[in-house]
C-alpha positions as semicolon CSV with decimal commas, in nm:
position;residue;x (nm);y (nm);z (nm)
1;X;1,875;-5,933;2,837
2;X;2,213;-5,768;2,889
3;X;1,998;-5,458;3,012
4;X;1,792;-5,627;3,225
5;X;2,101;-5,780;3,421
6;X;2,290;-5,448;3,408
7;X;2,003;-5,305;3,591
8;X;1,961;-5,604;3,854
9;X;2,331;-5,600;3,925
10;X;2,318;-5,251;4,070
11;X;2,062;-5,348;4,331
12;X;2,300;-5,615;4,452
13;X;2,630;-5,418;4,425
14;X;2,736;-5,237;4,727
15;X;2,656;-4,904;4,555
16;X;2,818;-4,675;4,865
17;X;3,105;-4,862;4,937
18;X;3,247;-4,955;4,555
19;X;3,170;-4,557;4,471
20;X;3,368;-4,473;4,756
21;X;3,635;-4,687;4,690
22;X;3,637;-4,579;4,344
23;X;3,670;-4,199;4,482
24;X;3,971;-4,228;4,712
25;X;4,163;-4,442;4,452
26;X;4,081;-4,121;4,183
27;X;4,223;-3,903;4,436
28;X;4,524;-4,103;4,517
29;X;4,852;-3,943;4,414
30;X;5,097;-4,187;4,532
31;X;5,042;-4,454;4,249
32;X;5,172;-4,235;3,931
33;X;5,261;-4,548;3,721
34;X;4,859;-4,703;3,764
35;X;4,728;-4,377;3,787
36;X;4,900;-4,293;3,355
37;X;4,804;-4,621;3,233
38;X;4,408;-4,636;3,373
39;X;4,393;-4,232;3,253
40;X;4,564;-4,372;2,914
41;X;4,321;-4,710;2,885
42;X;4,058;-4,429;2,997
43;X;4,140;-4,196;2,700
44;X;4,103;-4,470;2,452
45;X;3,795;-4,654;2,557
46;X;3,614;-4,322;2,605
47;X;3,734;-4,117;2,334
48;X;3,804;-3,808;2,540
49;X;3,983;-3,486;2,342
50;X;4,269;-3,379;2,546
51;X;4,333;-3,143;2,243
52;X;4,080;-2,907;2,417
53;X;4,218;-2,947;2,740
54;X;4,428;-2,682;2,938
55;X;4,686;-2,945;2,994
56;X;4,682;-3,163;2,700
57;X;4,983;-3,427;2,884
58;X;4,769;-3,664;3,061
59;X;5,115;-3,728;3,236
60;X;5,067;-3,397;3,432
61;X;4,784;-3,466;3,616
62;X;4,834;-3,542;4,009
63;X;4,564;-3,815;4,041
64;X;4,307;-3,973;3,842
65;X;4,029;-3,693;3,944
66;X;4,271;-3,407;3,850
67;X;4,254;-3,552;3,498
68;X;3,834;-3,600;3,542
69;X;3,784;-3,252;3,644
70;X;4,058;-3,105;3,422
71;X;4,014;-2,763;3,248
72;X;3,967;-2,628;2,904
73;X;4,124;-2,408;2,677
74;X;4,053;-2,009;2,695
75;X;3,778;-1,962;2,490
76;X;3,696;-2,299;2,376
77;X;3,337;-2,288;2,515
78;X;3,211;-1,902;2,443
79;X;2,879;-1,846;2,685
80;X;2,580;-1,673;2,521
81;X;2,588;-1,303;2,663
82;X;2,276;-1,242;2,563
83;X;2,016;-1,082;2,843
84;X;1,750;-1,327;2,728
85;X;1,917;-1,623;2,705
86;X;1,984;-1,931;2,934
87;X;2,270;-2,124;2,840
88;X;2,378;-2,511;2,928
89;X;2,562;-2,568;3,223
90;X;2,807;-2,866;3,127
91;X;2,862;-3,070;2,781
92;X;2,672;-3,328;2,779
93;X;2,337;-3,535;2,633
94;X;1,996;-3,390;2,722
95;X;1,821;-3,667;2,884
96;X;1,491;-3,526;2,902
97;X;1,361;-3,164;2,891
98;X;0,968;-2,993;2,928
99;X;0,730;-2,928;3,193
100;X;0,651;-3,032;3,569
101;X;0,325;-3,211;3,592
102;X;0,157;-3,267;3,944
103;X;0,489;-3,259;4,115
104;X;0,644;-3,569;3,866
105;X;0,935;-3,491;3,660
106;X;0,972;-3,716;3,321
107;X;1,263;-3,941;3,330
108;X;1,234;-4,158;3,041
109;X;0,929;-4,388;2,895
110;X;0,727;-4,503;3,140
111;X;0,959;-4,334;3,424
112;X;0,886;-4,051;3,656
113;X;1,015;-3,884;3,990
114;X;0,900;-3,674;4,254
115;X;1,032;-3,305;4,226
116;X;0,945;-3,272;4,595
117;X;1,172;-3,547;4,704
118;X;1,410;-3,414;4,448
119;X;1,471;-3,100;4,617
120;X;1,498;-3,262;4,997
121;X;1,145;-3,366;5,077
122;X;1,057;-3,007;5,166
123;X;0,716;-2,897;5,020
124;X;0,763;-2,451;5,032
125;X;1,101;-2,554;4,887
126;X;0,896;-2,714;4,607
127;X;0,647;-2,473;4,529
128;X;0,824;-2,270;4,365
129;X;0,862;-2,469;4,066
130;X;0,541;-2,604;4,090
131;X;0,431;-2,662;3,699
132;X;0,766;-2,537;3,615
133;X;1,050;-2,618;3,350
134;X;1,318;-2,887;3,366
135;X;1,597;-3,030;3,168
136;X;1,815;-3,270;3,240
137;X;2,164;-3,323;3,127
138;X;2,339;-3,637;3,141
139;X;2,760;-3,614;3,147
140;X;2,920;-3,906;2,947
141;X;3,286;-4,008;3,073
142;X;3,420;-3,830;2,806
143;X;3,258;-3,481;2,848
144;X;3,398;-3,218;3,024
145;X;3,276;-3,238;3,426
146;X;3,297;-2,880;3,540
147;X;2,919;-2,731;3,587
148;X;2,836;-2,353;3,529
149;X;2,605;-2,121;3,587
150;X;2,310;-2,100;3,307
151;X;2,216;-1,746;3,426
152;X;2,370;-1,502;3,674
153;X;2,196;-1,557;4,021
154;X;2,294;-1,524;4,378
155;X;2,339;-1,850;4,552
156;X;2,023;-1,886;4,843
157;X;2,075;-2,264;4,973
158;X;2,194;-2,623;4,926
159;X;2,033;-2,912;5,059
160;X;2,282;-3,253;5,021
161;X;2,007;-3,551;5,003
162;X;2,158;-3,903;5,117
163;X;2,022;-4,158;4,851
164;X;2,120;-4,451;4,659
165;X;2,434;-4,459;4,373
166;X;2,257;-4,621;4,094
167;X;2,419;-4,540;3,726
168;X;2,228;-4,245;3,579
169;X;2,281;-4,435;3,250
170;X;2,022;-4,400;3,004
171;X;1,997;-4,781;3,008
172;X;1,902;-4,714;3,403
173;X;1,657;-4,476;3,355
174;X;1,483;-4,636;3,168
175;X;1,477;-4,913;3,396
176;X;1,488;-4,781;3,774
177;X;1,158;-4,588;3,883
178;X;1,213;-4,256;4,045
179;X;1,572;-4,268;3,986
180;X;1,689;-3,916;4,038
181;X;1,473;-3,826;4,342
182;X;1,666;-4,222;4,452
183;X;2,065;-4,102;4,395
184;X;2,236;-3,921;4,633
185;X;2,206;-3,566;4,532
186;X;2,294;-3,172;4,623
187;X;2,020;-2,910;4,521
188;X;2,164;-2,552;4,509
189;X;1,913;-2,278;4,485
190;X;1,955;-1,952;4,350
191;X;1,758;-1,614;4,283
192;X;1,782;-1,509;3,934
193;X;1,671;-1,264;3,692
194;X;1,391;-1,508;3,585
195;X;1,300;-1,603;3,970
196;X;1,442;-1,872;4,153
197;X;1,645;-2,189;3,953
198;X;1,737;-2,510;4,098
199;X;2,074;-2,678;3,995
200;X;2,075;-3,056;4,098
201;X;2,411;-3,265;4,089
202;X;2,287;-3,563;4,145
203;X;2,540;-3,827;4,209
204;X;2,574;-4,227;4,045
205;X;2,759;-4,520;4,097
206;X;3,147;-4,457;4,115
207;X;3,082;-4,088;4,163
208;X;3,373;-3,998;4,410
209;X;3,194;-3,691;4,535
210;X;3,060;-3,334;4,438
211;X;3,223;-2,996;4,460
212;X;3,074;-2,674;4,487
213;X;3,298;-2,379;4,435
214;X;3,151;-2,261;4,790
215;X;3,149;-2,550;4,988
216;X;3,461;-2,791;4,850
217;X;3,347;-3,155;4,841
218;X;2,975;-3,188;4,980
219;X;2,943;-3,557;4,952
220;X;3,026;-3,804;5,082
221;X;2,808;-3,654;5,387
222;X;2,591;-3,816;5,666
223;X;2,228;-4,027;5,632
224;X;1,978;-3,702;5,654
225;X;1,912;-3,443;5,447
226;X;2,173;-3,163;5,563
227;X;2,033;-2,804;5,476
228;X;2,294;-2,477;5,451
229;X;2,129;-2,087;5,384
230;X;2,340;-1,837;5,239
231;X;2,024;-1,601;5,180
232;X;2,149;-1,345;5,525
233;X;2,512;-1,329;5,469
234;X;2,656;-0,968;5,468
235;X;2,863;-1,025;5,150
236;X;2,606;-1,268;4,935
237;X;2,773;-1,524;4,704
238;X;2,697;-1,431;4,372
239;X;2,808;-1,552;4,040
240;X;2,780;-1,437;3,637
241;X;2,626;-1,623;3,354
242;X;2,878;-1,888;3,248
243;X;3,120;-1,875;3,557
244;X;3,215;-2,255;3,741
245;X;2,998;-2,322;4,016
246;X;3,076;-2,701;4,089
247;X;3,253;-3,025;3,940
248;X;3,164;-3,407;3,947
249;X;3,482;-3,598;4,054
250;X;3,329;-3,894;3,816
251;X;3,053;-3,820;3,632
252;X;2,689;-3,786;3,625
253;X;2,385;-3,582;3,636
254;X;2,237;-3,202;3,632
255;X;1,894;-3,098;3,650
256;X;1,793;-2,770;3,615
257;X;1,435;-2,638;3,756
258;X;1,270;-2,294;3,697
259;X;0,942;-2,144;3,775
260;X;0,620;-2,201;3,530
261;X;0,655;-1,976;3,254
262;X;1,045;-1,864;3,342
263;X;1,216;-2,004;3,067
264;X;1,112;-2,153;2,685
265;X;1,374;-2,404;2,568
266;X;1,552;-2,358;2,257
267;X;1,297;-2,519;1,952
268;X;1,623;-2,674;1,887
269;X;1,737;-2,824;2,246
270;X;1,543;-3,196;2,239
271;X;1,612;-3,501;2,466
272;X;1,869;-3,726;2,264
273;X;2,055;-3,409;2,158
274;X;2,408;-3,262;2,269
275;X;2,480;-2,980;2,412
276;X;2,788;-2,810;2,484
277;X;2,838;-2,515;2,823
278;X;2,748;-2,146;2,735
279;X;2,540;-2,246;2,423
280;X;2,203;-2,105;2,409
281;X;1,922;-2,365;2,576
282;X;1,652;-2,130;2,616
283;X;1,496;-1,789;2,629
284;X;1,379;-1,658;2,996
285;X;1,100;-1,404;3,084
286;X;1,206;-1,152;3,299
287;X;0,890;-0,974;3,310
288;X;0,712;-1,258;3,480
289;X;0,544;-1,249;3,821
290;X;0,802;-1,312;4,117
291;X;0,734;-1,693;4,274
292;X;0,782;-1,703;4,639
């Protein structure tokens, strides 16, 4: 029952304006006193390890989302170096990981979404994951929010997709159809090794914004579907296995995309599991066909 009214409550609740809300007060650096004790009360409810973190005073951080994004130790989360291997973007729990089936993406029993409207509606920007591989991470408060690259890959496009700001729960998942292709989201493409590999941030209720490393803060944007190529600069923006490509400011969701028979998952890497960044998630082919 609790479920079931958790759910409803977010189709009533002013999703945009509380997340919002919830974002500029993060930000806001003019309240230290409030800002320590909700970061304290935030430690303890959550559980978070500021033993791993950069700057273990939570004192020291400037606002609320300072703390959120913060950094980690040197060396604290080693990235697989391997040629062959694919590692995790973020920390987090794996949601839901296999194969693309007639354009629908598994979200959780009985749940599906479009991959199409995933990416921005656009149907040559889908096909090149048609039957492909996904996995989906889900970022718990507590987790560290900085995203990174699972292979090296030069960065093509990003598409921002206006959308809802539903939790990205598991509890919700479970409960809202089409939920990720729904959220407010920002699809970054990239050529790779192993063909082209969609990273999706997608956004949830109190989600401040997103931040690419490129672009700063890419939503809060407008009501279409805003499209940016970076495929004909003269100096292309390019980026290593491992290295920081974006950050929630509040947490949520990535889903990563590759082409039918780019990547095989880890034997070990199953939905309800944990992963941490740089760890090993799969193996990818580099000797398959290019997709176009």
């Amino acid at each position: 029952m609790f479920d079931k009214l958790f759910v409803m409550s977010q189709y009533i609740t002013p999703q945009l304006a509380v997340s919002r809300l919830a974002g500029r007060l993060a930000d806001n650096e003019s309240m230290p006193g409030l800002k320590d004790r909700v970061v304290k009360w935030f430690i303890g409810r959550y559980g978070v390890n500021m033993s791993e973190a950069l700057e273990p005073d939570p004192a020291a951080y400037a606002s609320f989302n300072a703390f959120f994004t913060r950094a980690l130790k040197p060396g604290l989360r080693p990235v697989d170096e391997r040629e062959s291997t694919l590692v995790s973007p973020v920390d987090g729990a794996i949601s839901q990981l296999g194969q693309v089936s007639n354009d629908r993406v598994f979200q959780a029993k009985g749940q599906s979404f479009s991959l199409n409207e995933l990416l921005g509606g656009d149907e040559d920007r889908a096909a090149s994951f048609t039957d492909g591989e996904f996995a989906t991470i889900y970022l718990s408060p507590k987790d560290y929010h900085r995203i990174h690259m699972p292979l090296a890959g030069t960065l093509r496009e990003m598409v921002y997709v206006p959308g809802k700001l539903f939790s990205v729960n598991p509890t919700t998942a479970e409960n809202v159809p089409n939920l990720f292709a729904r959220n407010e989201r920002v699809a970054c493409l990239f050529d790779t090794p192993a063909g082209p590999m969609a990273l999706v941030l997608v956004g949830a209720m109190i989600v401040g914004s997103v931040e690419t490393t490129w672009a700063g803060v890419v939503a809060p944007g407008g009501g279409k579907v805003s499209e940016s190529r970076y495929d004909s600069l003269k100096t292309p923006i390019q980026f290593e296995k491992g290295e920081e490509m974006g950050r929630f400011r509040l947490g949520s969701t990535v889903i990563m995309v590759m082409p039918k028979g780019a990547v095989k998952w880890n034997a070990n890497q199953v939905a309800g599991g944990t992963v941490r960044m740089g760890e090993a998630f799969g193996d990818i082919n580099t000797g398959r066909p290019e997709t176009q």
